[in-house]
mmJSON file of the N, C-alpha and C atoms, coordinates in Angstrom:
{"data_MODEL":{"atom_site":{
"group_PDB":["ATOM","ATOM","ATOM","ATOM","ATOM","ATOM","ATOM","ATOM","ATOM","ATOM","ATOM","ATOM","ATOM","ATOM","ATOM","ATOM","ATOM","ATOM","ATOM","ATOM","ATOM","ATOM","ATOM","ATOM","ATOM","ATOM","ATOM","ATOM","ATOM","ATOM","ATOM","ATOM","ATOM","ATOM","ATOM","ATOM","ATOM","ATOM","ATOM","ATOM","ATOM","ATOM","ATOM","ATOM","ATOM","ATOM","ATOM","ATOM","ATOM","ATOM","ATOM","ATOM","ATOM","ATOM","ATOM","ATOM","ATOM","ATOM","ATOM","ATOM","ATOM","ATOM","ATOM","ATOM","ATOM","ATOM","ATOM","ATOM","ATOM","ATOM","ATOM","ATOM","ATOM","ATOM","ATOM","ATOM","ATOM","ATOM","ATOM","ATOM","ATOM","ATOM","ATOM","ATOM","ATOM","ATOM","ATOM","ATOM","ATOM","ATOM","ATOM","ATOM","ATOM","ATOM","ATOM","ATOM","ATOM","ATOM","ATOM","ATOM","ATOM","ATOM","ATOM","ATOM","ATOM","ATOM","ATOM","ATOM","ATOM","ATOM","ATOM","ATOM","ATOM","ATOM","ATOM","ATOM","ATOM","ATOM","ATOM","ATOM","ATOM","ATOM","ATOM","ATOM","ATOM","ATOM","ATOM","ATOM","ATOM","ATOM","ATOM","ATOM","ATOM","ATOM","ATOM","ATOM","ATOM","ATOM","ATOM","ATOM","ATOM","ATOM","ATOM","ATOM","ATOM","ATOM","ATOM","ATOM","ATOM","ATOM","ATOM","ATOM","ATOM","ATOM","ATOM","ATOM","ATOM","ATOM","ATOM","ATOM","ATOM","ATOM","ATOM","ATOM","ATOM","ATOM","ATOM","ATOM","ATOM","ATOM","ATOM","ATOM","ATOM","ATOM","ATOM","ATOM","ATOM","ATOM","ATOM","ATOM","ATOM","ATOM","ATOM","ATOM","ATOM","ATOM","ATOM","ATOM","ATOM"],
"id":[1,2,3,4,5,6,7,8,9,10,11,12,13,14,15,16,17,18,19,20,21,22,23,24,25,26,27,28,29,30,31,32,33,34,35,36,37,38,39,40,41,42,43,44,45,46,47,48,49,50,51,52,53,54,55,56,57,58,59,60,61,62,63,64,65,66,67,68,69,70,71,72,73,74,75,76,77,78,79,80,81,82,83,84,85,86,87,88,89,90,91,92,93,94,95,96,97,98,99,100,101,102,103,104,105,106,107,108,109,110,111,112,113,114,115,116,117,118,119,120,121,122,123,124,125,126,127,128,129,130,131,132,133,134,135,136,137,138,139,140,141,142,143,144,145,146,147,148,149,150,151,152,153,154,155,156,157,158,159,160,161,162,163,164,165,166,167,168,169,170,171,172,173,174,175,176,177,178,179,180,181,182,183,184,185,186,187,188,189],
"type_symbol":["N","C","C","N","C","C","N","C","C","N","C","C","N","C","C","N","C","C","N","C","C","N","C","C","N","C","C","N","C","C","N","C","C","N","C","C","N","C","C","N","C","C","N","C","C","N","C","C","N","C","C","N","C","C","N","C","C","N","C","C","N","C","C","N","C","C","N","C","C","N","C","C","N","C","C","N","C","C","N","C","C","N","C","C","N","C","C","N","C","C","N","C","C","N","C","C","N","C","C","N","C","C","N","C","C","N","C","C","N","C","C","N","C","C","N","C","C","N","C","C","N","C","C","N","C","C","N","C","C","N","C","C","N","C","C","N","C","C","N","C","C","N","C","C","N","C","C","N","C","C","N","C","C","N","C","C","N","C","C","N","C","C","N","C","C","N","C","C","N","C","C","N","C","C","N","C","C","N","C","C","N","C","C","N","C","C","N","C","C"],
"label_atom_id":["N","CA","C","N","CA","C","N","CA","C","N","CA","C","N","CA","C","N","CA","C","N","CA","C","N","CA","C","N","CA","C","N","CA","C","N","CA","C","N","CA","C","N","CA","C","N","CA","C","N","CA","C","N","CA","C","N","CA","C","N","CA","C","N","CA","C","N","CA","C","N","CA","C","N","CA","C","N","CA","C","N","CA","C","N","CA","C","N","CA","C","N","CA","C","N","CA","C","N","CA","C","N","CA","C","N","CA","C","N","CA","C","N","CA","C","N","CA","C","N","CA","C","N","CA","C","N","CA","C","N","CA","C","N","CA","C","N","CA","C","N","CA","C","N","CA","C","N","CA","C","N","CA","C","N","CA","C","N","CA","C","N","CA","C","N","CA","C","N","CA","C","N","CA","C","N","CA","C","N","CA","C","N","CA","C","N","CA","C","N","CA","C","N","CA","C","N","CA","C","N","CA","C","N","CA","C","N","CA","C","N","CA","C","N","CA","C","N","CA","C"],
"label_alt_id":[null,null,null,null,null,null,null,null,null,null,null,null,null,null,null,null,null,null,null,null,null,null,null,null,null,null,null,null,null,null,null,null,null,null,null,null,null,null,null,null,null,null,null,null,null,null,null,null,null,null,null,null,null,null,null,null,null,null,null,null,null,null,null,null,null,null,null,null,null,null,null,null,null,null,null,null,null,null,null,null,null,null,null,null,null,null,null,null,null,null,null,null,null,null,null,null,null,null,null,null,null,null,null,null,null,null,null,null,null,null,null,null,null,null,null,null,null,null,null,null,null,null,null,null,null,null,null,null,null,null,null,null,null,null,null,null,null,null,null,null,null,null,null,null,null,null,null,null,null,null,null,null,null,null,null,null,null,null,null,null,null,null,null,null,null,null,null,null,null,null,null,null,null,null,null,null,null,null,null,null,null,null,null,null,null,null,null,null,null],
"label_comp_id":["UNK","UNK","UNK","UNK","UNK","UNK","UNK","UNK","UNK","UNK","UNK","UNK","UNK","UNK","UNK","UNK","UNK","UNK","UNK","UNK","UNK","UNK","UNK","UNK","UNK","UNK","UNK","UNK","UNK","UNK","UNK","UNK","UNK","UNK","UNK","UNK","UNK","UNK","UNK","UNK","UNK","UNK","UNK","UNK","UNK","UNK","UNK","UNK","UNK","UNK","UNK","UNK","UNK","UNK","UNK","UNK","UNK","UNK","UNK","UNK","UNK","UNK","UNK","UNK","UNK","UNK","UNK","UNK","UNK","UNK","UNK","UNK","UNK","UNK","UNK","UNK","UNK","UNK","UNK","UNK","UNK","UNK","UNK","UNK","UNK","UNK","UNK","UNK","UNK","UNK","UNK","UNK","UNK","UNK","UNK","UNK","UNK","UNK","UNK","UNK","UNK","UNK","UNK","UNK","UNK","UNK","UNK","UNK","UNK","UNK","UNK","UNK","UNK","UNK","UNK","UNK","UNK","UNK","UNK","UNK","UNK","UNK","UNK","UNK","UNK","UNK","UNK","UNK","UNK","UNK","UNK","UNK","UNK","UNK","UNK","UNK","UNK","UNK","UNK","UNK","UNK","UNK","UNK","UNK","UNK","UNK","UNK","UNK","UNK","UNK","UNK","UNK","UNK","UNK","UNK","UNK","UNK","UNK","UNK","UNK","UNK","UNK","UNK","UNK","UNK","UNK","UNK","UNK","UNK","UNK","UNK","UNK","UNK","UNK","UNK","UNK","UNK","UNK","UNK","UNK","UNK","UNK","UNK","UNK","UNK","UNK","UNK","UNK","UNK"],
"label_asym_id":["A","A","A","A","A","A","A","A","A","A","A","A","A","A","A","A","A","A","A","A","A","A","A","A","A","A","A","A","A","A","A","A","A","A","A","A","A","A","A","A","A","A","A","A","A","A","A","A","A","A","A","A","A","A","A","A","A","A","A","A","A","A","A","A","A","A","A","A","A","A","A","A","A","A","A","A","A","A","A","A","A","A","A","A","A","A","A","A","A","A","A","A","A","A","A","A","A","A","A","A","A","A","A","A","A","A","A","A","A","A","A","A","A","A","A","A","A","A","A","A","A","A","A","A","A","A","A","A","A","A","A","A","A","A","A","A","A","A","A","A","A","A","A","A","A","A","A","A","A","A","A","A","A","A","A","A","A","A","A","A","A","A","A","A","A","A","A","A","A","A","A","A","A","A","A","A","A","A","A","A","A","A","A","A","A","A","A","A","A"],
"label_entity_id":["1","1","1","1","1","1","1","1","1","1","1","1","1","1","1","1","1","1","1","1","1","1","1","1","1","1","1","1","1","1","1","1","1","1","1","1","1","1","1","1","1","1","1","1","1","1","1","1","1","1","1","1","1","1","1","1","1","1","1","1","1","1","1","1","1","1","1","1","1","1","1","1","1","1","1","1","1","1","1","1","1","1","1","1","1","1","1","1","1","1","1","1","1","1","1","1","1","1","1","1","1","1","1","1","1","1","1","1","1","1","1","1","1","1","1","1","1","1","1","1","1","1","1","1","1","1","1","1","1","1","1","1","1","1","1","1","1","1","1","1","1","1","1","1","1","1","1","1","1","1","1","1","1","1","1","1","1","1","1","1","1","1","1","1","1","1","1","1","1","1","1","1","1","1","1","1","1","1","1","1","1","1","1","1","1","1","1","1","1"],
"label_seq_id":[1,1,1,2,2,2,3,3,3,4,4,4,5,5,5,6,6,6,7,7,7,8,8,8,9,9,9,10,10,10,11,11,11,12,12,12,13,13,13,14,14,14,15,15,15,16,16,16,17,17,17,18,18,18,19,19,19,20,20,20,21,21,21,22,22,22,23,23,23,24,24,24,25,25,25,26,26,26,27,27,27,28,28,28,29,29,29,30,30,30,31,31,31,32,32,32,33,33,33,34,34,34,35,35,35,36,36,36,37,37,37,38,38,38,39,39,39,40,40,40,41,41,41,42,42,42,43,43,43,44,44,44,45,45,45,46,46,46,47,47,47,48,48,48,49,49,49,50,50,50,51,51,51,52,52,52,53,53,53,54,54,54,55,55,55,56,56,56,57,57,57,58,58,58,59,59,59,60,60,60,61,61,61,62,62,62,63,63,63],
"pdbx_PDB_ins_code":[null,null,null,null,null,null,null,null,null,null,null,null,null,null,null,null,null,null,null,null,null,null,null,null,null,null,null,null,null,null,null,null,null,null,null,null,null,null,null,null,null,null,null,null,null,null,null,null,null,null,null,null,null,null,null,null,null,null,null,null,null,null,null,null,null,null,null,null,null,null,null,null,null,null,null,null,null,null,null,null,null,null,null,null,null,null,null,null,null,null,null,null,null,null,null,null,null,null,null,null,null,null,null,null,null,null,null,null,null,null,null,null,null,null,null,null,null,null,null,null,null,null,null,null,null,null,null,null,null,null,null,null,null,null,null,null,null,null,null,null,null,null,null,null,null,null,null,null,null,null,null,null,null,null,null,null,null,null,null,null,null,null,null,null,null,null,null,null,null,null,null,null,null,null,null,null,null,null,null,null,null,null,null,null,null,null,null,null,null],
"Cartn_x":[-151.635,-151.717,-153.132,-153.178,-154.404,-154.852,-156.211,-156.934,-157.354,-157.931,-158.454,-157.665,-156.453,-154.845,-154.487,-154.533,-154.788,-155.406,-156.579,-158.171,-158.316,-157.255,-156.924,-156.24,-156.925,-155.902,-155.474,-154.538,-153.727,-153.362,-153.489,-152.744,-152.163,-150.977,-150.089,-149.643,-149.567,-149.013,-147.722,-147.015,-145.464,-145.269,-144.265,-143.672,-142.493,-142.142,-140.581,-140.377,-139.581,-139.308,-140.059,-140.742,-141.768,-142.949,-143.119,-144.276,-145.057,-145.999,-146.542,-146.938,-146.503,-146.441,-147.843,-148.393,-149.626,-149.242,-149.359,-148.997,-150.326,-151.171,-152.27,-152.101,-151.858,-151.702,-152.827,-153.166,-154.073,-153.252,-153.399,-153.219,-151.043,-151.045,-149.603,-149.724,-150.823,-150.591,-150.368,-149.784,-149.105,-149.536,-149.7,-150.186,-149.69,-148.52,-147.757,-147.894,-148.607,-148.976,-148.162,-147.262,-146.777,-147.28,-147.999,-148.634,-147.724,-147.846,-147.528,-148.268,-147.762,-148.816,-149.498,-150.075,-150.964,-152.515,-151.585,-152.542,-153.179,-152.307,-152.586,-153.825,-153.5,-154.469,-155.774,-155.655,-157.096,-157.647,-156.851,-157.252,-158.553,-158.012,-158.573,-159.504,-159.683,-160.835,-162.213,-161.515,-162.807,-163.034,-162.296,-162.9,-163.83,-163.177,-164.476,-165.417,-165.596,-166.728,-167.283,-167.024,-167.603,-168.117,-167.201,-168.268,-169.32,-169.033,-170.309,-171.367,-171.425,-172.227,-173.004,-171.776,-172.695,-173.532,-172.625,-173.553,-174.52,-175.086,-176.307,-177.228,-176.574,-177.285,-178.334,-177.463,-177.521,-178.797,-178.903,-180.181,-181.667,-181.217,-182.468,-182.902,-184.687,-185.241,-185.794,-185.536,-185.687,-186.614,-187.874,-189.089,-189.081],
"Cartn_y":[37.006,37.929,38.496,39.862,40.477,40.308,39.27,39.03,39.976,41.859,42.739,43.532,43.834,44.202,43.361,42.549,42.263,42.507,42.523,43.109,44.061,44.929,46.827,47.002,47.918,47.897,49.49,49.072,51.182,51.024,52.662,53.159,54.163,54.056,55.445,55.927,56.94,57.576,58.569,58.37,59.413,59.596,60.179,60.709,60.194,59.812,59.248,59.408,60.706,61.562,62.387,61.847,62.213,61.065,59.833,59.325,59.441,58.981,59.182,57.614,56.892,55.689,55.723,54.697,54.376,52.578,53.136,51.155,51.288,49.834,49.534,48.018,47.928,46.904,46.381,45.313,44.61,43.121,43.393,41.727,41.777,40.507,40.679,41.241,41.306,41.041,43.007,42.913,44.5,44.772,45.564,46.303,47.623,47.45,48.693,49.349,50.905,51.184,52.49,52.26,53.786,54.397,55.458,56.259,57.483,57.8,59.842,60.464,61.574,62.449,62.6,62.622,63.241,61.756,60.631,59.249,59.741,60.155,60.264,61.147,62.332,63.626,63.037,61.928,61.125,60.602,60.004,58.987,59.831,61.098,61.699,61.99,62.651,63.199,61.598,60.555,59.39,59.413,59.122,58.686,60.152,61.239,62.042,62.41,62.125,61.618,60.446,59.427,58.508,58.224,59.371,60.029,60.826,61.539,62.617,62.127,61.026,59.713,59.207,58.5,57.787,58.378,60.193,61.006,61.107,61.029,61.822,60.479,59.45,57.684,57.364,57.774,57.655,58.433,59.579,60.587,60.065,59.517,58.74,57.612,57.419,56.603,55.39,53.925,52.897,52.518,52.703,51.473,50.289],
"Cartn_z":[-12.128,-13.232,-13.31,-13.448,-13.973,-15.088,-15.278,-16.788,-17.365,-16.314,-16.74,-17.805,-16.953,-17.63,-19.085,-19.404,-20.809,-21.664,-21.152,-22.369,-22.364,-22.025,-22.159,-23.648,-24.055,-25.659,-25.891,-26.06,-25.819,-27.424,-27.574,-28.927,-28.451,-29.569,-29.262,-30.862,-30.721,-31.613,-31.46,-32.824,-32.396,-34.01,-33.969,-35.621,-35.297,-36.844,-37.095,-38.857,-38.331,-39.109,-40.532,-41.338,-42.415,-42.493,-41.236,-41.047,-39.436,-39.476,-38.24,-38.187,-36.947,-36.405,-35.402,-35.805,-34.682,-34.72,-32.878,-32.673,-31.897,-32.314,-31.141,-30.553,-29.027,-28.637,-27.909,-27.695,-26.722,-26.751,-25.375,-24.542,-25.232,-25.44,-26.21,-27.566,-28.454,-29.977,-30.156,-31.141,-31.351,-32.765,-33.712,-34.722,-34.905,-35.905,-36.232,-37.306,-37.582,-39.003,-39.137,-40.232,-40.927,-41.701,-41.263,-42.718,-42.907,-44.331,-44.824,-44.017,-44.168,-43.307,-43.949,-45.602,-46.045,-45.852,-45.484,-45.319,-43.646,-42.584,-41.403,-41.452,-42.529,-42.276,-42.952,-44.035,-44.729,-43.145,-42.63,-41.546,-40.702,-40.404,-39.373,-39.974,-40.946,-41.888,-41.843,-42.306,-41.873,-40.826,-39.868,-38.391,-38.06,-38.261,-37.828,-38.555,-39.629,-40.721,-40.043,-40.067,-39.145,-37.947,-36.824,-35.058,-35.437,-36.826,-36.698,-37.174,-37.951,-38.985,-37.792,-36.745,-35.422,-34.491,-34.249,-33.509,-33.9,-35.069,-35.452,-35.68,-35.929,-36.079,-34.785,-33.626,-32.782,-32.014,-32.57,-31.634,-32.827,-33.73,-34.722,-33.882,-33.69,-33.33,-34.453,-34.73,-35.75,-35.182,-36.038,-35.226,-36.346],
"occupancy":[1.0,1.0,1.0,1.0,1.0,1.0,1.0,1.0,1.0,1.0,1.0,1.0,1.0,1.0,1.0,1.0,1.0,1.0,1.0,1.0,1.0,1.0,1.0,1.0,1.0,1.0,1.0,1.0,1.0,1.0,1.0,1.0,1.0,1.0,1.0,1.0,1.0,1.0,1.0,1.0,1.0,1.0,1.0,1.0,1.0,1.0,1.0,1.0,1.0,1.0,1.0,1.0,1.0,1.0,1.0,1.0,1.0,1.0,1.0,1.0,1.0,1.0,1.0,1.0,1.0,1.0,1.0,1.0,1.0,1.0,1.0,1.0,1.0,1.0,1.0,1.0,1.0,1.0,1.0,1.0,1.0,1.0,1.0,1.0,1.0,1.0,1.0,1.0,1.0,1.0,1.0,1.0,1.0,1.0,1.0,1.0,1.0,1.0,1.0,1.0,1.0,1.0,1.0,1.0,1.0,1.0,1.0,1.0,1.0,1.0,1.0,1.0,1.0,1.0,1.0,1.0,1.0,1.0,1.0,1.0,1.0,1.0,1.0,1.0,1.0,1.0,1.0,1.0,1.0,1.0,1.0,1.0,1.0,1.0,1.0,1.0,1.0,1.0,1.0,1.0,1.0,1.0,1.0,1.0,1.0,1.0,1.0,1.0,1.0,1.0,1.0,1.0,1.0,1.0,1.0,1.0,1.0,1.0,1.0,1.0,1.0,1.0,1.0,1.0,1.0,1.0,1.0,1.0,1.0,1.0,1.0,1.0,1.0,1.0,1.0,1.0,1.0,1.0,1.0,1.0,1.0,1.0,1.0,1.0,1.0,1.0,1.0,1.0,1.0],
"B_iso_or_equiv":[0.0,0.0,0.0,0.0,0.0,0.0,0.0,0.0,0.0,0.0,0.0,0.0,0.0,0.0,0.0,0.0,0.0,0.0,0.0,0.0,0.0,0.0,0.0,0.0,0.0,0.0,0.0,0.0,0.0,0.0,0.0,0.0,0.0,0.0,0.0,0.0,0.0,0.0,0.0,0.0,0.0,0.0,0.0,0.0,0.0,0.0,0.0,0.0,0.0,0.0,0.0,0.0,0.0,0.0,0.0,0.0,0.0,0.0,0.0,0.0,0.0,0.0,0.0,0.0,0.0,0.0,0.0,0.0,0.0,0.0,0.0,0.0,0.0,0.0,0.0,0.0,0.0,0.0,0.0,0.0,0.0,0.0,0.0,0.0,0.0,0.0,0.0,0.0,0.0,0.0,0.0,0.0,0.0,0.0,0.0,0.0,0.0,0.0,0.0,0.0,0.0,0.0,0.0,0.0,0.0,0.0,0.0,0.0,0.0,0.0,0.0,0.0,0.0,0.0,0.0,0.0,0.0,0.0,0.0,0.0,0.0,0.0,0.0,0.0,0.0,0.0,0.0,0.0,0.0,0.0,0.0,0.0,0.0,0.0,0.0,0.0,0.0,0.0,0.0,0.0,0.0,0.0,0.0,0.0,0.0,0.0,0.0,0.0,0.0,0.0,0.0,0.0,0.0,0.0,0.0,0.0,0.0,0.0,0.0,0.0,0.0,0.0,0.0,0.0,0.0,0.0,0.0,0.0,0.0,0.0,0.0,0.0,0.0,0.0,0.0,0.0,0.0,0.0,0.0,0.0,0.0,0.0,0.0,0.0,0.0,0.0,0.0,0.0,0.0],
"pdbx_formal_charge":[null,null,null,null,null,null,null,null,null,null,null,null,null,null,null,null,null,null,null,null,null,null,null,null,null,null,null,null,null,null,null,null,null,null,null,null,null,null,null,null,null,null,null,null,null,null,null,null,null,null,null,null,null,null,null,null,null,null,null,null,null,null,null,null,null,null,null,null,null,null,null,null,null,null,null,null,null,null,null,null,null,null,null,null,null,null,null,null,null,null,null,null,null,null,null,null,null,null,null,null,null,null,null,null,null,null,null,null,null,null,null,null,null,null,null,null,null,null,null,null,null,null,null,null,null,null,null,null,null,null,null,null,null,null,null,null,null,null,null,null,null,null,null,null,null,null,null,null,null,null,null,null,null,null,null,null,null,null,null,null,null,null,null,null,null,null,null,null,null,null,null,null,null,null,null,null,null,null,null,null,null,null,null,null,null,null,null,null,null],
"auth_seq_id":[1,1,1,2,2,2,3,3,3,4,4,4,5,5,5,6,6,6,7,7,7,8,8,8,9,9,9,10,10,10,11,11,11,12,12,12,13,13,13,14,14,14,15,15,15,16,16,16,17,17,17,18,18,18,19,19,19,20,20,20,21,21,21,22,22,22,23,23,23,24,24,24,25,25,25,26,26,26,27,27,27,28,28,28,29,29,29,30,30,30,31,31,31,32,32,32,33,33,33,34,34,34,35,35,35,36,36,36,37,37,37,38,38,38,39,39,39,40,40,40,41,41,41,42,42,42,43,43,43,44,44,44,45,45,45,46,46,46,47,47,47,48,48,48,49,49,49,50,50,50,51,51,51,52,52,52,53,53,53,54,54,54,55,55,55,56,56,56,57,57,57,58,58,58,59,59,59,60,60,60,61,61,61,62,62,62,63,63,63],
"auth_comp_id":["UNK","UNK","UNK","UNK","UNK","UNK","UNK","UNK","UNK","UNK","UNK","UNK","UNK","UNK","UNK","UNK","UNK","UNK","UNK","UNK","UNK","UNK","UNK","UNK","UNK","UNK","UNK","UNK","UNK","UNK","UNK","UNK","UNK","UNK","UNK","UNK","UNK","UNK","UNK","UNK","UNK","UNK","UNK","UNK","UNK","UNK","UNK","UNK","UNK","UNK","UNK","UNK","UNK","UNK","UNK","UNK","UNK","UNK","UNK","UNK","UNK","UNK","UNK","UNK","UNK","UNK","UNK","UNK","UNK","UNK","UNK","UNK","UNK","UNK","UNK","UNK","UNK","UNK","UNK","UNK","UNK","UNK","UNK","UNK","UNK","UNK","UNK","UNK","UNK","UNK","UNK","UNK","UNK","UNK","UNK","UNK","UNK","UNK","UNK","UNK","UNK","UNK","UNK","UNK","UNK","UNK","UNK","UNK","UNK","UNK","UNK","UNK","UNK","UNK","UNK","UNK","UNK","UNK","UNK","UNK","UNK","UNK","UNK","UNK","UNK","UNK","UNK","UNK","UNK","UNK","UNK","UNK","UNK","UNK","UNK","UNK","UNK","UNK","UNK","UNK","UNK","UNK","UNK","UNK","UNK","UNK","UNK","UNK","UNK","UNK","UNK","UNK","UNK","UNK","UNK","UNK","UNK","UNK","UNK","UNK","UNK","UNK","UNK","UNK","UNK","UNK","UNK","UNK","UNK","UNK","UNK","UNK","UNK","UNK","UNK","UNK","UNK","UNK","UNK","UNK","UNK","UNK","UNK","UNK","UNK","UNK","UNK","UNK","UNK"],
"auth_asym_id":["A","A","A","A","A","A","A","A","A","A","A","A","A","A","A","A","A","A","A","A","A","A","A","A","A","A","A","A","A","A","A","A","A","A","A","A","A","A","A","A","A","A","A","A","A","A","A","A","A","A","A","A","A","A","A","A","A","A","A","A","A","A","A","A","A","A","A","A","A","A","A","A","A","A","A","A","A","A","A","A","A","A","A","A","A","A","A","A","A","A","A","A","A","A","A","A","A","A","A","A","A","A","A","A","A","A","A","A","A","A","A","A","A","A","A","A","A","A","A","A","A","A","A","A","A","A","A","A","A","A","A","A","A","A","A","A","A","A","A","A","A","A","A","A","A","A","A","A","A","A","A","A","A","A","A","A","A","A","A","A","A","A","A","A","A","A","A","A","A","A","A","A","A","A","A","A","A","A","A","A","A","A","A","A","A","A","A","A","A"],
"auth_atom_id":["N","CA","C","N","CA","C","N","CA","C","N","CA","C","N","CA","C","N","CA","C","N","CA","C","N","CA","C","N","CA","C","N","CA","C","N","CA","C","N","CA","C","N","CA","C","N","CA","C","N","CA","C","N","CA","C","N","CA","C","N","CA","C","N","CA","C","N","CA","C","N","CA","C","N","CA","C","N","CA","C","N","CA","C","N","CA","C","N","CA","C","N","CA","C","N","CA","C","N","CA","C","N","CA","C","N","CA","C","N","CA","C","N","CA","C","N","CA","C","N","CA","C","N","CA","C","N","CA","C","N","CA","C","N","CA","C","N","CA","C","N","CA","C","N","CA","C","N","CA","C","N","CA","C","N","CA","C","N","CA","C","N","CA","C","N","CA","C","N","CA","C","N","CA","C","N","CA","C","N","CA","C","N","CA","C","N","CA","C","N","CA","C","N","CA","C","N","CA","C","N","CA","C","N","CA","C","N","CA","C","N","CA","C","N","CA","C","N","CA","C"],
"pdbx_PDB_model_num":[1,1,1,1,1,1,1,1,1,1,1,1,1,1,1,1,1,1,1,1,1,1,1,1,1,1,1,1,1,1,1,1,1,1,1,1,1,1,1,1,1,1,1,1,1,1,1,1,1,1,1,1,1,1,1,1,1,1,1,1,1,1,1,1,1,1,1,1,1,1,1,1,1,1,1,1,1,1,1,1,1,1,1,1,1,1,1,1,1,1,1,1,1,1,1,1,1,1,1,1,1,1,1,1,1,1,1,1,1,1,1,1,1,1,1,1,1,1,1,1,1,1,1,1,1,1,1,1,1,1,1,1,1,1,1,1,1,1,1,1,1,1,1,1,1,1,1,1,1,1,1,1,1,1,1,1,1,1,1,1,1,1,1,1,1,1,1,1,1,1,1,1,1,1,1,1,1,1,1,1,1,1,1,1,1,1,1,1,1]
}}}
């Protein structure tokens, strides 16, 4: 068995019917979340509030 092939963690996303399903798996363990769309469209709004937070964290020098 490949040990690498386990410590891979995939997400997928699909719609089912008035929610949008995100499963994220790694190794065996699985994580199934149904949101509204209007929760999906919050979702996206943080996470890229949060890349543009890190992008810019990121070009800052901490002495």
């Amino acid at each position: 068995m490949d040990k690498n092939k386990d410590n891979i963690r995939k997400i997928s996303v699909d719609i089912e019917r008035n929610r949008v399903r995100v499963v994220i798996s790694h190794g065996e363990d699985k994580e199934v979340v149904k949101l509204t769309l209007d929760e999906a469209r919050d979702l996206i709004r943080k996470i890229d509030g949060t890349l543009e937070d890190y992008d810019q964290r990121k070009h800052q020098r901490i002495d």
